[in-house]
C-alpha positions as CSV (number, residue, x, y, z in Angstrom):
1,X,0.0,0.0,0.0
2,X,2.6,2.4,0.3
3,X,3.8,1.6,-3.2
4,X,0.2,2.9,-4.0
5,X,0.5,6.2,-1.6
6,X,4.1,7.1,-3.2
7,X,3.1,6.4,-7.2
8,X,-0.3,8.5,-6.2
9,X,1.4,11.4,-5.2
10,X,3.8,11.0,-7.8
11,X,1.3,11.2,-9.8
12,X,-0.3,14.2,-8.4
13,X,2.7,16.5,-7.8
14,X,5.4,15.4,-10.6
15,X,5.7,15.4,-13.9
16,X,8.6,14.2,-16.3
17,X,9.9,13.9,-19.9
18,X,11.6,10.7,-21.3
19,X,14.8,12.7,-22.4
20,X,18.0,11.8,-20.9
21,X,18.5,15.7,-20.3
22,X,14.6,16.0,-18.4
23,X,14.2,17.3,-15.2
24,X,11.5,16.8,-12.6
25,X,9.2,19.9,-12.9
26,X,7.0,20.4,-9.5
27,X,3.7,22.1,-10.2
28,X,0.5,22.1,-8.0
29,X,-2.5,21.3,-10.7
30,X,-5.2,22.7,-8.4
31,X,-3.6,25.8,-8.5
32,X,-3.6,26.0,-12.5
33,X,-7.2,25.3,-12.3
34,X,-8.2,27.6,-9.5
35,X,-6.4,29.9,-11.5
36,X,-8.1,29.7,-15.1
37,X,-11.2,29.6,-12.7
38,X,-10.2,33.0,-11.3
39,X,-9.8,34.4,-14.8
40,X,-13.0,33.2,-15.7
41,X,-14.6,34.8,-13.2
42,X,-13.2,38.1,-14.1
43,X,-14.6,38.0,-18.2
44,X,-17.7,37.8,-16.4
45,X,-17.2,40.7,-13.9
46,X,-15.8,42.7,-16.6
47,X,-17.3,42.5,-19.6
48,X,-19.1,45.5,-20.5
49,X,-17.5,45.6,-24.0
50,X,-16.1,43.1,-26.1
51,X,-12.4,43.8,-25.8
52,X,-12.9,43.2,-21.9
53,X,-13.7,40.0,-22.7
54,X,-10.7,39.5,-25.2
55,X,-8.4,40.8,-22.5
56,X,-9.6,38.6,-19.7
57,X,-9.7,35.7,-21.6
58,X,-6.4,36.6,-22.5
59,X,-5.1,35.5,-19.2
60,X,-7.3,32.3,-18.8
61,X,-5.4,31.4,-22.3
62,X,-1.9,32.6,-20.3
63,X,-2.8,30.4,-17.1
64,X,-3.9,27.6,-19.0
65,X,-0.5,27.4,-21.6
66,X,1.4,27.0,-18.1
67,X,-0.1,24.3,-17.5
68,X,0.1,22.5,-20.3
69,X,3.2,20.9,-20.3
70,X,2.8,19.4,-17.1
71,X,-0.7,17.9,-18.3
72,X,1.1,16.7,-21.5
73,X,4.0,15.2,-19.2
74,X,1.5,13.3,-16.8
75,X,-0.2,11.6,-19.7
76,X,2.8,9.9,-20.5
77,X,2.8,8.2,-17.3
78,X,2.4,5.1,-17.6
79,X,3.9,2.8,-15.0
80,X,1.2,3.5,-12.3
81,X,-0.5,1.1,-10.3
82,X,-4.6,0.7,-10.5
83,X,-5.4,3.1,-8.0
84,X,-2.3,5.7,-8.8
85,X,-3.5,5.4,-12.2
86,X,-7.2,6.7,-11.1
87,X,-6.1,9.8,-9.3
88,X,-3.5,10.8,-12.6
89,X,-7.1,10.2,-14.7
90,X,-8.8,12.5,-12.7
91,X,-6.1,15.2,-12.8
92,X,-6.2,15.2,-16.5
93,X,-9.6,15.3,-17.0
94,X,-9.7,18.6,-15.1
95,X,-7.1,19.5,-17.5
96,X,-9.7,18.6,-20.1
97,X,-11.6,20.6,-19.0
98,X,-9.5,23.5,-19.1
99,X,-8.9,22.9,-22.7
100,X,-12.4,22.3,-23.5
101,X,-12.8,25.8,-22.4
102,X,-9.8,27.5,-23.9
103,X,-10.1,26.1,-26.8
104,X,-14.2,26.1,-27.8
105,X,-14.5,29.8,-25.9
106,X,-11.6,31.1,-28.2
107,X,-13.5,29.9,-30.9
108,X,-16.2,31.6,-29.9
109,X,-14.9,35.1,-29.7
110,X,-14.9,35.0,-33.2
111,X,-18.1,33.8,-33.5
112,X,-20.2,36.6,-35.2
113,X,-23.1,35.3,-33.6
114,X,-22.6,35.1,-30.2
115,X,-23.0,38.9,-28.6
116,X,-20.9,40.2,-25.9
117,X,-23.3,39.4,-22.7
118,X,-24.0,35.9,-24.1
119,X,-20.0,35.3,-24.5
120,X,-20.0,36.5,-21.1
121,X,-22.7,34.3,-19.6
122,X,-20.9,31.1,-21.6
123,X,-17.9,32.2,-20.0
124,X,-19.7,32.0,-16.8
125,X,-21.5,28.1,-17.3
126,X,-17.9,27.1,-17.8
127,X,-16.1,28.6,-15.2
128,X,-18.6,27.4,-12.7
129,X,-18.3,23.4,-14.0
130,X,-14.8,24.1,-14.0
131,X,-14.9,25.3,-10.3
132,X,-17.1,22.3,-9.4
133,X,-14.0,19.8,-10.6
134,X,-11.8,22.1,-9.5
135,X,-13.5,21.9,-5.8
136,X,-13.1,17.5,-6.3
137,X,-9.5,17.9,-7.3
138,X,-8.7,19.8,-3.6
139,X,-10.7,17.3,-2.1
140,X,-8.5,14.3,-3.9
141,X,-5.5,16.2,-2.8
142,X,-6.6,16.2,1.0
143,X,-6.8,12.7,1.0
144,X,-3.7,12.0,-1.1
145,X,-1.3,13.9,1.3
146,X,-0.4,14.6,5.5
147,X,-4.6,15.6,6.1
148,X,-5.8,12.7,4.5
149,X,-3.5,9.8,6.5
150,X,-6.3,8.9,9.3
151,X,-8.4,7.4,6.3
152,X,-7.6,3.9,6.4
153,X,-6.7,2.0,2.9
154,X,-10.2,1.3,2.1
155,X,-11.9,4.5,2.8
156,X,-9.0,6.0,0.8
157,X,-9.9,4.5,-2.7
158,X,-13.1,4.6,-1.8
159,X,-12.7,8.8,-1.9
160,X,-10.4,8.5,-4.8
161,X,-13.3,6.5,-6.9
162,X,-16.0,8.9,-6.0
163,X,-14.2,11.6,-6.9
164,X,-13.3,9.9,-10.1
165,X,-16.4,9.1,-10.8
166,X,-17.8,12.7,-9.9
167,X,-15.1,14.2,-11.8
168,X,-16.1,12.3,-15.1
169,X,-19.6,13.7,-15.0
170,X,-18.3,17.2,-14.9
171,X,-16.0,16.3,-18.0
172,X,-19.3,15.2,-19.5
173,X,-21.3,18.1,-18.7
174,X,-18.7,20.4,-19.9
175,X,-18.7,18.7,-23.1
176,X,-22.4,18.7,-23.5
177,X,-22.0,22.5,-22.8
178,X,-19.9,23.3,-25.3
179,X,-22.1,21.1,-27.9
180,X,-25.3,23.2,-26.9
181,X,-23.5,26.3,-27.5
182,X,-22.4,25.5,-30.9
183,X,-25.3,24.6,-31.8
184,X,-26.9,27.6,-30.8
185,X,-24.4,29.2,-33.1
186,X,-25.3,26.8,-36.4
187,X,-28.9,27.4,-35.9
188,X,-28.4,31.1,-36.0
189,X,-26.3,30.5,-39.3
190,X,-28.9,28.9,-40.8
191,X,-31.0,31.5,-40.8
192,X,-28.4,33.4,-41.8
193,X,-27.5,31.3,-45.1
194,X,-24.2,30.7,-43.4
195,X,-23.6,27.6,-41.8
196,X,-20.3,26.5,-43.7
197,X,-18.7,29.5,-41.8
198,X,-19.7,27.8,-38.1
199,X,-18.6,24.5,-39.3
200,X,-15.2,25.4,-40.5
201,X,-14.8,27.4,-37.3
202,X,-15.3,24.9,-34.8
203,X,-14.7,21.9,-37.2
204,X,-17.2,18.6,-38.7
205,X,-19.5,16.7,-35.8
206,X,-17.3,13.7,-35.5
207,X,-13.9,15.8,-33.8
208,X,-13.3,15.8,-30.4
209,X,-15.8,18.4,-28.4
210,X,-18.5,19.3,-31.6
């Protein structure tokens, strides 16, 4: 079991490269997300015109790109025992999520039919699913370090798999989001005569998030 505890919070707190020059790079992934949270937040606070909304999301984009690189390095992780493996799963699908958001949100901006308060109001539905997983991820790190020790084995995976589990539905929700949105924005086309413009902005049915 404390092969499990050390590969867990391996998992949770490192990230490493292959090369033979790589070095281990320590990064706290609840503080990326509370941070593209934060961000959030302020597009929606702010965003009386439309390059208040360019600006702040600006700095979601910025706080995101940091932590990239560490969610790229954890997926190639591999040699993780079941239950390590579960809490690494859950850390990147909160980086997901993130991306979900940068990425589809981006989009959006230069969506010409989206307005200003209903870019804001989208920005707001994702930050708060984001902040939700963001919430599970603090919990899973509580369990997974000093304050979480009295659990005993059982009750410890039991937490990890309910998190999991919770986390997953987020992921889904925020995907179902992002599909409802877009196809807000085709509908609109339609009436419009200009529907090839949507899907060559966010791309055919069958990619990853539309």
């Amino acid at each position: 079991m404390k092969k499990i505890i050390f590969m867990v919070m391996m998992a949770f707190t490192f990230a490493f490269t292959p090369l033979a020059k790589a070095q281990w790079v320590v990064t706290d992934p609840t503080n990326l997300a509370s941070g593209i949270v934060n961000s959030a937040n302020e597009i929606v606070q702010t965003s009386s015109t439309v390059s208040n909304v360019i600006k702040n999301f600006n700095e979601v984009k910025r706080v995101y790109e940091q932590g990239k690189e560490y969610y790229d390095k954890l997926k190639a992780v591999n040699n993780l025992v079941k239950d390590a493996r579960k809490v690494q799963q859950t850390v990147l699908l909160v980086g997901d999520v993130s991306e979900m958001y940068v990425t589809n949100f981006g989009k959006m901006m230069n969506d010409p039919n989206f307005k200003p308060n209903e870019l804001a109001a989208i920005a707001n539905g994702y930050s708060a699913l984001l902040n939700e997983s963001t919430e599970l991820l603090k919990e899973l790190k509580q369990i997974i370090t000093a304050n979480g020790l009295s659990l005993n084995d059982k009750e410890r995976m039991e937490v990890i798999d309910k998190v999991y589990k919770e986390v997953r539905e987020y992921h889904a929700l925020v995907k179902y989001f992002t599909n409802k949105n877009i196809s807000v924005s085709i509908i609109r086309a339609k009436k419009k005569n200009n529907t090839q413009r949507v899907l060559e902005l966010y791309g055919n049915p069958d990619q990853k998030y539309w």
